[in-house]
C-alpha positions in Angstrom: -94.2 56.6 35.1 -90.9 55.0 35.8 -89.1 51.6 35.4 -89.2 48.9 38.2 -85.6 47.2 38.8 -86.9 45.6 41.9 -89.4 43.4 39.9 -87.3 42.7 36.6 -84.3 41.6 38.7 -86.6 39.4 41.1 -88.0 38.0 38.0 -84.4 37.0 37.2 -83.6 35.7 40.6 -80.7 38.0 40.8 -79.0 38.9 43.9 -77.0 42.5 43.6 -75.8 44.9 46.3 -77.3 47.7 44.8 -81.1 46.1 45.4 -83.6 47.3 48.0 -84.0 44.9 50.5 -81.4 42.4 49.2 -78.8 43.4 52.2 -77.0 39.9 51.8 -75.2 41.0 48.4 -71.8 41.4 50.1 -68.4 39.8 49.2 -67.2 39.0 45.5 -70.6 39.8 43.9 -70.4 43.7 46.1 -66.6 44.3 44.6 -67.6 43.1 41.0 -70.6 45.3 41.1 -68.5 48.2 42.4 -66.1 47.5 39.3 -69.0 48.1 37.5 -70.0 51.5 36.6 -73.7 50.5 36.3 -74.6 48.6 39.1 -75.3 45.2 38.5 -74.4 45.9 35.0 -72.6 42.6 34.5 -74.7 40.1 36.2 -77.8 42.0 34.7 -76.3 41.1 31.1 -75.9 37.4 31.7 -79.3 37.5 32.6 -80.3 39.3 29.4 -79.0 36.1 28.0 -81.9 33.9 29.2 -85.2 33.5 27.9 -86.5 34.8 31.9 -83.7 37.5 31.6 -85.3 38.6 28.1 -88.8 38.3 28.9 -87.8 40.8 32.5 -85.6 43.1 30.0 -89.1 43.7 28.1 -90.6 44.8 31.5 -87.8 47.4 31.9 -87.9 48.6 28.7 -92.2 48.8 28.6 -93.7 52.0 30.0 -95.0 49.9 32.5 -92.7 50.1 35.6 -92.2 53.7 35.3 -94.4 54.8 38.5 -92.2 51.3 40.3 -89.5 53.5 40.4 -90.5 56.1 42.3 -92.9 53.4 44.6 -91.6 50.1 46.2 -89.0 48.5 44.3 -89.2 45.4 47.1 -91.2 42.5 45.8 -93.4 42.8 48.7 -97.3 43.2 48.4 -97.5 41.5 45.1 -99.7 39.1 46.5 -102.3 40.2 49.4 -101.6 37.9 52.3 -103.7 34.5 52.5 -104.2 35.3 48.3 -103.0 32.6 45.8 -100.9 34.3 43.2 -102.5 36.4 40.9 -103.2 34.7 37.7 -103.1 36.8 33.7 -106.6 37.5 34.5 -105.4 40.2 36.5 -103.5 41.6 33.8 -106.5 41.6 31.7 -108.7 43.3 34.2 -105.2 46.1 34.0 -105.9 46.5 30.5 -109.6 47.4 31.3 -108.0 50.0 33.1 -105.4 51.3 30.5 -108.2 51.6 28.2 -110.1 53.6 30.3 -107.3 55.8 31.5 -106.3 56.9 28.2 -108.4 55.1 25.3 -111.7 56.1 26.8 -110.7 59.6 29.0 -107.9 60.8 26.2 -108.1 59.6 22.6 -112.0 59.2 22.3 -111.6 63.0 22.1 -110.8 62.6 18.6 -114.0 61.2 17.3 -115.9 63.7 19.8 -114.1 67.3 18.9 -116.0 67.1 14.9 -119.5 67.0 16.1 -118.2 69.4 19.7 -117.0 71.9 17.1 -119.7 72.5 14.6 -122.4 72.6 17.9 -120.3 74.9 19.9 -118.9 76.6 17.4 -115.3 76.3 18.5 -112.1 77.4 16.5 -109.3 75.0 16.4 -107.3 76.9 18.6 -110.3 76.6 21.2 -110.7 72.4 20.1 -106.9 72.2 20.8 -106.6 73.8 24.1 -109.3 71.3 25.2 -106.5 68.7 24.8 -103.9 71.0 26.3 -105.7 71.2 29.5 -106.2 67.2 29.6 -102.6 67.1 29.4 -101.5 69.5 32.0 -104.3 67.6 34.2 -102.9 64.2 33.4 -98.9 65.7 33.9 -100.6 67.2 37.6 -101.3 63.4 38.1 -98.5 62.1 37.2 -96.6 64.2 39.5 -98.6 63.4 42.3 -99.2 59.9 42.2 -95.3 59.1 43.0 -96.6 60.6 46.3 -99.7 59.4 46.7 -98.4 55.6 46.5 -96.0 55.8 49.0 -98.8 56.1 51.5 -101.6 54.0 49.3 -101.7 50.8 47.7 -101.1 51.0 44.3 -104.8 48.9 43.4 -106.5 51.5 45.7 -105.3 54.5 43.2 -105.7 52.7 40.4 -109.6 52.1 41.2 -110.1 55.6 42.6 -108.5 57.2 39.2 -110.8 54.7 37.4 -114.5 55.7 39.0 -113.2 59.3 39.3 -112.6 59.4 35.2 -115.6 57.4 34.4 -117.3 60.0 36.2 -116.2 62.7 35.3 -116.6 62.1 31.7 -120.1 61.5 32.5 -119.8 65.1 33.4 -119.0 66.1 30.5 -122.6 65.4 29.1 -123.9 67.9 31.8 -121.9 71.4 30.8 -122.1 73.1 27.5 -119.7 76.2 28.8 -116.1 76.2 27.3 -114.9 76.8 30.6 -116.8 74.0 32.9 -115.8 71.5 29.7 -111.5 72.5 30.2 -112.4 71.8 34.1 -113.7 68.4 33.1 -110.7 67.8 30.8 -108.1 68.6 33.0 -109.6 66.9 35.9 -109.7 64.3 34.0 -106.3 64.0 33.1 -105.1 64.0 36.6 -107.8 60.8 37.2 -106.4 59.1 34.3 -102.8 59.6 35.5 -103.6 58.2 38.8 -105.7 55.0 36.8 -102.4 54.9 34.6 -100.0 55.0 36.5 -101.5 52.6 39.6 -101.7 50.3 37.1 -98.3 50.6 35.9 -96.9 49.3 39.4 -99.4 46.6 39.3 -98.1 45.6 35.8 -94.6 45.8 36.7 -95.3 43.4 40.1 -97.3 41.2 38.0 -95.0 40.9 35.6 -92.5 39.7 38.3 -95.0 36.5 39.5 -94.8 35.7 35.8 -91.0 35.9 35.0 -91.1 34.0 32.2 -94.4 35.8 30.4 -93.3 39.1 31.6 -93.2 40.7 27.8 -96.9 38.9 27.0 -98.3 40.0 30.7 -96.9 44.0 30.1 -97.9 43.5 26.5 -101.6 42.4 27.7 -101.7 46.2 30.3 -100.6 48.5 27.3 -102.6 46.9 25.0 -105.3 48.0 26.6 -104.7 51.4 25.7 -105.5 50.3 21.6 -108.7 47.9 23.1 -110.1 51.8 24.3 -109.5 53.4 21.5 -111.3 50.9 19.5 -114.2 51.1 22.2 -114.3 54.6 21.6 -114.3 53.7 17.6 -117.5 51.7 18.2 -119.4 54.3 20.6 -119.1 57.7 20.0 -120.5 57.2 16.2 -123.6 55.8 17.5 -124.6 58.6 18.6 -123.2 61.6 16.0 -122.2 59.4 12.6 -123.7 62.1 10.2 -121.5 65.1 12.1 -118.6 63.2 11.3 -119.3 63.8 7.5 -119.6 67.3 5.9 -123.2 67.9 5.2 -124.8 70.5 2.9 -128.4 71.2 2.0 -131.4 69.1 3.8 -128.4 66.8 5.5 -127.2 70.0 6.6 -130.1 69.9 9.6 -129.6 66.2 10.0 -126.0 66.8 10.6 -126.6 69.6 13.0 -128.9 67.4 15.0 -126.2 65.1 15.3 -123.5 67.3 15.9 -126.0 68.5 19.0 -126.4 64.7 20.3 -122.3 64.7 21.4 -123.6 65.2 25.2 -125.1 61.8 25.4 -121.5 60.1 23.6 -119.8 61.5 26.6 -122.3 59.7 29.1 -121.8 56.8 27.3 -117.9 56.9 27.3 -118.5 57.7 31.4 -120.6 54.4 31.7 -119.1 52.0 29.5 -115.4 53.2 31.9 -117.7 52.5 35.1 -118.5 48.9 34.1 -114.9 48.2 32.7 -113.5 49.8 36.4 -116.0 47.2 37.9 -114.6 44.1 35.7 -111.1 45.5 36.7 -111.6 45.7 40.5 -113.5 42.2 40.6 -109.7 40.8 38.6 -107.3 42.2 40.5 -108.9 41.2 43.7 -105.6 39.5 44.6 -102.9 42.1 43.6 -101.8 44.5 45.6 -98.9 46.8 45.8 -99.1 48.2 49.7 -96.7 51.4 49.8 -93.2 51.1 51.2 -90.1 53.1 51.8 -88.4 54.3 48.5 -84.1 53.2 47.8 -81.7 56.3 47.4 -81.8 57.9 44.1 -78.8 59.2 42.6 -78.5 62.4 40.1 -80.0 62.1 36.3 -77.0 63.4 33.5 -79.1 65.7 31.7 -76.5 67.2 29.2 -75.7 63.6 28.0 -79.1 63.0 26.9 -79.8 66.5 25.5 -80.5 65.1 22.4 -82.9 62.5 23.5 -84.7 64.7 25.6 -85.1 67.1 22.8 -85.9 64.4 20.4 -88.6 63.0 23.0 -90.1 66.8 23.4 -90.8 66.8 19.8 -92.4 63.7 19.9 -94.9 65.3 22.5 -95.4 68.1 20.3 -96.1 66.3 17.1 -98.1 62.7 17.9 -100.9 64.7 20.4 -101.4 67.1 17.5 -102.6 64.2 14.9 -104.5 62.3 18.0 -106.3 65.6 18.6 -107.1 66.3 14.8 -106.9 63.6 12.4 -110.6 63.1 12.7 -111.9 66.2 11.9 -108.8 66.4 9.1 -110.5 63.1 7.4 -114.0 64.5 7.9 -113.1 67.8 6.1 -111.5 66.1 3.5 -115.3 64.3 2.8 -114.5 60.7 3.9 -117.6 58.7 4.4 -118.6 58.0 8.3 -117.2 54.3 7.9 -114.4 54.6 6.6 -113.4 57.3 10.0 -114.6 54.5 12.1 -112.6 51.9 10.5 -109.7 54.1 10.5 -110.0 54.6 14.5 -110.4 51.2 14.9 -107.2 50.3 13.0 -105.3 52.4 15.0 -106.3 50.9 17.8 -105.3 47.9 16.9 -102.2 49.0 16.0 -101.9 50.1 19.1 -103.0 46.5 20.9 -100.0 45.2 18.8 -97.2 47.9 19.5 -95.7 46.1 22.6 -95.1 43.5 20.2 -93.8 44.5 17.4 -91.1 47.1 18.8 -89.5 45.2 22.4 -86.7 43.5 20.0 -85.4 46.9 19.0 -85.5 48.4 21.9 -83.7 45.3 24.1 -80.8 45.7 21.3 -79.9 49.3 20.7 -78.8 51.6 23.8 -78.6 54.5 21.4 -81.2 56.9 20.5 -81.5 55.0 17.4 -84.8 53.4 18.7 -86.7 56.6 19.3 -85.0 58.2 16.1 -86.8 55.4 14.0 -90.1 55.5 15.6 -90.3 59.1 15.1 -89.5 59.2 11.9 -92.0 56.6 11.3 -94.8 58.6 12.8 -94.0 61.7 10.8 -94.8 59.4 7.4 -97.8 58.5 9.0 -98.6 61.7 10.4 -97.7 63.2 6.2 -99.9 60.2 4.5 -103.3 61.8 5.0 -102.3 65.2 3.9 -100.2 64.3 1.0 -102.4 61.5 -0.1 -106.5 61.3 0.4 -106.9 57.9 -0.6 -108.5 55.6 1.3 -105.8 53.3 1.4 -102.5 55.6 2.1 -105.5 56.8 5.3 -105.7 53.4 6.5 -102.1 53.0 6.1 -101.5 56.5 8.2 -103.8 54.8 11.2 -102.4 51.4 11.6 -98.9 53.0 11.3 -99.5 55.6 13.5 -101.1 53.0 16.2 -98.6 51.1 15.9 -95.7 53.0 16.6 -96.6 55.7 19.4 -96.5 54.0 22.4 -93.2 52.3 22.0 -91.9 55.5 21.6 -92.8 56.4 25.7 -91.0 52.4 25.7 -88.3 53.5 24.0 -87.1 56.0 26.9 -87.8 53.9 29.5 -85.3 51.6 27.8 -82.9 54.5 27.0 -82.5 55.3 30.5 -82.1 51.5 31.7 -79.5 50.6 29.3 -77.5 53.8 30.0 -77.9 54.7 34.0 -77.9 52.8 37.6 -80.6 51.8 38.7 -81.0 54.4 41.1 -80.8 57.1 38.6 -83.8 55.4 36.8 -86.0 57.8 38.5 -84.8 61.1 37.8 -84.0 60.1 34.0 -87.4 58.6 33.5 -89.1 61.6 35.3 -87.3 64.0 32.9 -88.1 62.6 30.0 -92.2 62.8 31.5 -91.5 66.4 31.9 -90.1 67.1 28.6 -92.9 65.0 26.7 -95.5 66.8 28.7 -94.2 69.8 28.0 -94.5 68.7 23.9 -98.0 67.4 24.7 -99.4 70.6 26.4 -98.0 73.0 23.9 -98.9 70.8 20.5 -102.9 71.3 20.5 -103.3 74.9 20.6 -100.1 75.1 18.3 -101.6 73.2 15.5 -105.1 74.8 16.1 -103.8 78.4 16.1 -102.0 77.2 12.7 -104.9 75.7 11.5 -107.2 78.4 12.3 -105.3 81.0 9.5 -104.1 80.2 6.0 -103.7 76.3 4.7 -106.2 75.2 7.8 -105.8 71.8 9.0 -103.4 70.7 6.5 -100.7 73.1 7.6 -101.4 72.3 11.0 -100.4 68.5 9.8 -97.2 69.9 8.2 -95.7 71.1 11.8 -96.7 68.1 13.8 -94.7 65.9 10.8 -92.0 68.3 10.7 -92.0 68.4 14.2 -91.6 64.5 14.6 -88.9 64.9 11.7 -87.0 67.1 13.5 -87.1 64.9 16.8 -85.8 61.8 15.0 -83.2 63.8 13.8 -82.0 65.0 16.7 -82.9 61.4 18.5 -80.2 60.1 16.3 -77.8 62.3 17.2 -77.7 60.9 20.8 -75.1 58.4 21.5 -74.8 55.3 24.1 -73.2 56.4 27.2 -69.7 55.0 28.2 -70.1 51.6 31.2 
């Protein structure tokens, strides 16, 4: 996933040397830039000054353009030819797909791993590698789809990643084997990628047409991640509620028999993503991204954001071990079936408003200050339920913790941007992927191999806050680079 200049500076209506297919920047404006040591660094900041240079700043700084980056940065194929312009009910029918590439495919594996583990009889370091292979799938996917859009349009690979993960989490229903289900979760991961970041491009180019509702239109896509996770919320308890819950004596049967109905949750996740692919093909009808030559890319500096990147690895590390755990965590600690669900769905909407809430600080600080405050904010949320079991400091750690975790993946994008030119964007943005997946893949089976010996879950908890501790330390450590 990386940042779209092409679209943000369109949306400006600025003209810079440095732009793909904008060979008319010559003259004054070429020397001025040259002076410059981030191209169009100076024109780019008088924009920031305007209302349509703020709202395209926001599109920079959202996770949204990062796949742009490494696709077509021209403004071409935002609109199929003989289309009217896309309207926001494309960017809703993007949000259907958000919340299917990573609400529905990723983070309903929360609610699923309780009643998974007391019918399969996993251990935690077995429930956690479950998520590790979904990430190394989904970091597979990410890798690939640079590739794959610079030969397919960018709507194309979103729908394909779409039926693909609907699908496969069907699958999932079908296979009661520990290795067939870490198949299923790491294909899956590389569909979601594909979904995630098609859709990305198709954000970033939409949020061009709408200069001026840029922020509301990238706002609307990531959103859509919280609308999934809330989904998920209402869903998977239908069909397991009483394995949520520890259960002794005659429940103990009643629970089991839920715990053993888990197969028929994933076949609902699969169908309910079918439909919402459906609703998202019929919406985006008009939007297209057809693929296109790439600009030149210029060299990341990866020793002056040593501290960000490590900061940003931590992050990986610690936020995947609560979404993989903080289910079963609340249902060992004997909280009643609603008050998990409301909990989920809290964080969900959390998440719906985290676009929101955090583009401000990240347009005003090019220091690692942003990602050194969100961090730190997700280890309190990430201590609450471990430190505190009431219902309130738990409702408190999910609406926190939702949202605050995707504006940290924001918060690089915006890094990079406010410190690199443009054609470094790429290589910045696709280390920071790296260092994050790394984080994500490693975090599950840490925490479950922790939780599976002395202190159980609870310890597990402990690292992924002190992990997220440790990266806002070291997040604040990394300075603005010198223009």
């Amino acid at each position: 996933m990386t940042s779209e200049e092409g679209g943000a500076r369109k949306a400006n209506g600025l003209r810079c040397a440095g732009d793909a297919g904008d060979a008319g920047g010559a003259g004054d404006e070429a020397r001025r830039d040259a002076a410059d040591p981030l191209p169009c660094g100076r024109a780019a900041a008088e924009a920031d000054k305007s209302p349509a240079g703020r709202a395209a700043a926001e599109a920079d700084e959202s996770p949204a353009g990062r796949a742009a980056a490494e696709a077509d940065k021209s403004p071409a194929g935002r609109t199929a030819p003989g289309h009217a312009a896309p309207g926001l009910g494309a960017a809703f029918g993007l949000a259907l797909a958000a919340a299917v590439s990573l609400g529905l495919a990723r983070f309903s594996y929360a609610l699923l791993l309780p009643p998974m583990r007391a019918d399969l009889g996993w251990s935690y370091f077995t429930a956690g590698t479950m998520n590790t292979v979904n990430a190394a799938g989904y970091l597979l996917g990410a890798l690939l789809a640079p590739r794959v859009l610079v030969r397919r349009d960018a709507r194309a690979v979103l729908l394909a990643g779409g039926a693909a993960a609907a699908l496969l989490l069907v699958a999932h229903a079908a296979v009661r084997s520990d290795a067939a289900l870490m198949l299923l979760r790491g294909l899956t991961g590389v569909a979601s990628a594909a979904s995630f970041v098609g859709g990305g491009l198709l954000a970033a180019r939409l949020a061009g047409v709408h200069a001026t509702r840029a922020g509301l239109v990238l706002g609307v896509y990531y959103g859509g991640v919280g609308l999934g996770i809330v989904v998920s919320a209402l869903i998977v308890p239908a069909f397991s509620v009483p394995a949520l819950v520890p259960a002794a004596g005659a429940d103990a049967a009643g629970a089991a028999r839920a715990a053993a109905r888990w197969p028929a949750a994933w076949a609902a996740l699969g169908i309910v993503a079918f439909a919402a692919t459906l609703v998202t093909a019929a919406a985006t009808r008009a939007l297209h991204a057809p693929p296109a030559p790439g600009n030149r890319l210029a060299p990341f500096p990866l020793r002056a954001f040593v501290f960000a990147l490590a900061g940003y690895a931590l992050f990986g590390v610690g936020y995947i071990g609560y979404m993989t755990f903080i289910v079963t965590l609340l249902r060992e600690q004997g909280q009643p079936a609603g008050v998990v669900v409301a909990f989920y769905v809290l964080l969900g909407c959390g998440a719906v408003a985290s676009s929101w809430l955090w583009s401000g600080l990240l347009q005003r600080h090019r220091s690692g200050l942003p990602l050194a405050l969100l961090n730190a904010l997700l280890a309190l949320a990430t201590a609450l339920p471990v430190a505190w079991t009431a219902r309130s400091a738990v409702f408190a750690s999910g609406l926190l913790f939702g949202g605050v975790f995707l504006s940290v993946v924001a918060s690089t994008t915006a890094l990079v941007r406010h410190n690199c030119a443009s054609a470094a964007w790429p290589a910045g943005i696709g280390a920071f992927t790296i260092v994050f997946a790394a984080g994500q893949i490693v975090g599950p089976s840490l925490v479950g191999l922790i939780a599976d010996g002395p202190g159980g879950l609870e310890r597990g908890f402990v690292l992924s806050a002190t992990a997220l501790a440790l990266g806002a330390l070291l997040a604040a450590l990394q300075r603005p680079l010198a223009r």
